[in-house]
N, C-alpha and C positions, 0 to 999 in steps of 0.2 A: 804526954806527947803521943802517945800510939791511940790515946782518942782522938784525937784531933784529927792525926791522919786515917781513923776509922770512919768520923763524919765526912770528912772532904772525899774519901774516896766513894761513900754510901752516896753524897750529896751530889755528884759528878754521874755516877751510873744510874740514879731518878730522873735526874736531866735528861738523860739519853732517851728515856723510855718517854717522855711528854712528847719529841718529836714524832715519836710513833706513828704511821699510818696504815692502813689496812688499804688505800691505795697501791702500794708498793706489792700486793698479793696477785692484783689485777693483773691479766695480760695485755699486750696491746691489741687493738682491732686486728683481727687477720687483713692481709695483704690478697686482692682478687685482682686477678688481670682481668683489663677491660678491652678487649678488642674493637678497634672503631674506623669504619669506614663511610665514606660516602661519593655521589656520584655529581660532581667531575672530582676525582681523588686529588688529592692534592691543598685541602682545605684544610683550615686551623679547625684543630677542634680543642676546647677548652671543658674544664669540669672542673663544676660548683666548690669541688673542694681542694682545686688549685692545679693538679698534673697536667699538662697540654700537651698537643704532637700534631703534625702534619698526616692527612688520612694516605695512604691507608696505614694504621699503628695499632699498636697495642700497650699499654701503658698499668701499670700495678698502682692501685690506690688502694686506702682502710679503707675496708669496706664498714659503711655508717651504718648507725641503727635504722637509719631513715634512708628516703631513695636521693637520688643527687638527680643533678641535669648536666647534659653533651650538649654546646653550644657549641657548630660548624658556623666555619664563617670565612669567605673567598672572596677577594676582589672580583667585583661586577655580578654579582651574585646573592640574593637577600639571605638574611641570616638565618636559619633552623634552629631549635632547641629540643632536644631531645628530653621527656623522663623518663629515667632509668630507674628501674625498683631492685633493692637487694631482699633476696628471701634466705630467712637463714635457719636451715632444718639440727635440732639440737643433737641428733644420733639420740643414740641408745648403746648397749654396754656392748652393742656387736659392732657397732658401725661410729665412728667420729663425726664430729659436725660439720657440715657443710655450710657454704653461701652460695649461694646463684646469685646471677644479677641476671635481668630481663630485660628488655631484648637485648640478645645477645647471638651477634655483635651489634653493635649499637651503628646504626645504617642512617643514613639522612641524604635526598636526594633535594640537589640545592636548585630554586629556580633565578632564572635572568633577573635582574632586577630591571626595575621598569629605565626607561632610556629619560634623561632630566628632563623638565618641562622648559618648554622654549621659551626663553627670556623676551618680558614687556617690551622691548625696545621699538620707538616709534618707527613705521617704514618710511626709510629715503624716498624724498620725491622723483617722481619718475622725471627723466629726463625729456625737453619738449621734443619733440616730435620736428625734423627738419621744414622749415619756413619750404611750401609747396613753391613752384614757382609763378608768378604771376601770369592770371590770365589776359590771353591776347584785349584790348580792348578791343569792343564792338565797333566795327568798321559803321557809320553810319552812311546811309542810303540817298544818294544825291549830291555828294562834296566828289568833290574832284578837281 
C-alpha cells in the first residue's frame, strides 16, 4: 500500500512540474506615463495600444518594445496621428533602467477640416420676370 501511495504522490508532483514556465520569471512591461496634449484641447486622443482621454491628459500605458501612435481626433477638425518612439536605456550596476518615450508630451495641432462640397442639385428656375406693361400703340398720322 505505501507504494502505491508513493507513486501517486511521485506521479502528482511530475505533473506539477510539466506546467512549468519560465514565462512566470518575466516581469511585466513597465508602466510610462504619457502626457498628451493638443491644440484646440479638448480632443479625443487615442493610442495604438488601447488607453484614450480627452487632451489635455496624461495617461500610463506598457511601454512596448516597439513605438505606438496618438491618434487626436475633434469634431470639425481632420484627424492627426502622431508616432511615438519608446527608448529604453538598460542602466548599469549604478543606475536602473529607464524608458523615455519621444516626443514627449506628445502635442498635435488639429486643422479645420475642409467645409462639405456643395451638393449636384439642379438650380430652380428663375422666376419670370413681371409681364412689362403694354406699349402705347402708335397713334397713326392722318385718322381723326
Amino acid at each position: 500500500m505505501r507504494r502505491v501511495i508513493a507513486i501517486a504522490v511521485t506521479g502528482a508532483s511530475l505533473a506539477g512540474c510539466s506546467s512549468f514556465s519560465l514565462d512566470s520569471f518575466k516581469s511585466a512591461p513597465p508602466l510610462v506615463k504619457v502626457a498628451l496634449e493638443s491644440t484646440p484641447s479638448g480632443a479625443d486622443a487615442t493610442t495604438s495600444l488601447g488607453p484614450a482621454c480627452k487632451t489635455p491628459c496624461s495617461i500610463d500605458v506598457p511601454a512596448p518594445d516597439a513605438g505606438f501612435s496618438v491618434t487626436f481626433t475633434s469634431p470639425k477638425f481632420q484627424p492627426v496621428t502622431v508616432p511615438v518612439q519608446v527608448i529604453r536605456n538598460p542602466g548599469d550596476f549604478s543606475s536602473p533602467p529607464t524608458t523615455v518615450i519621444e516626443p514627449s508630451p506628445v502635442f498635435a495641432e488639429l486643422q479645420p477640416a475642409a467645409p462639405p462640397p456643395k451638393s449636384m442639385r439642379p438650380k430652380k428656375p428663375k422666376a419670370p420676370k413681371a409681364a412689362a406693361a403694354p406699349a402705347p400703340a402708335p397713334v397713326q398720322a392722318g385718322t381723326r
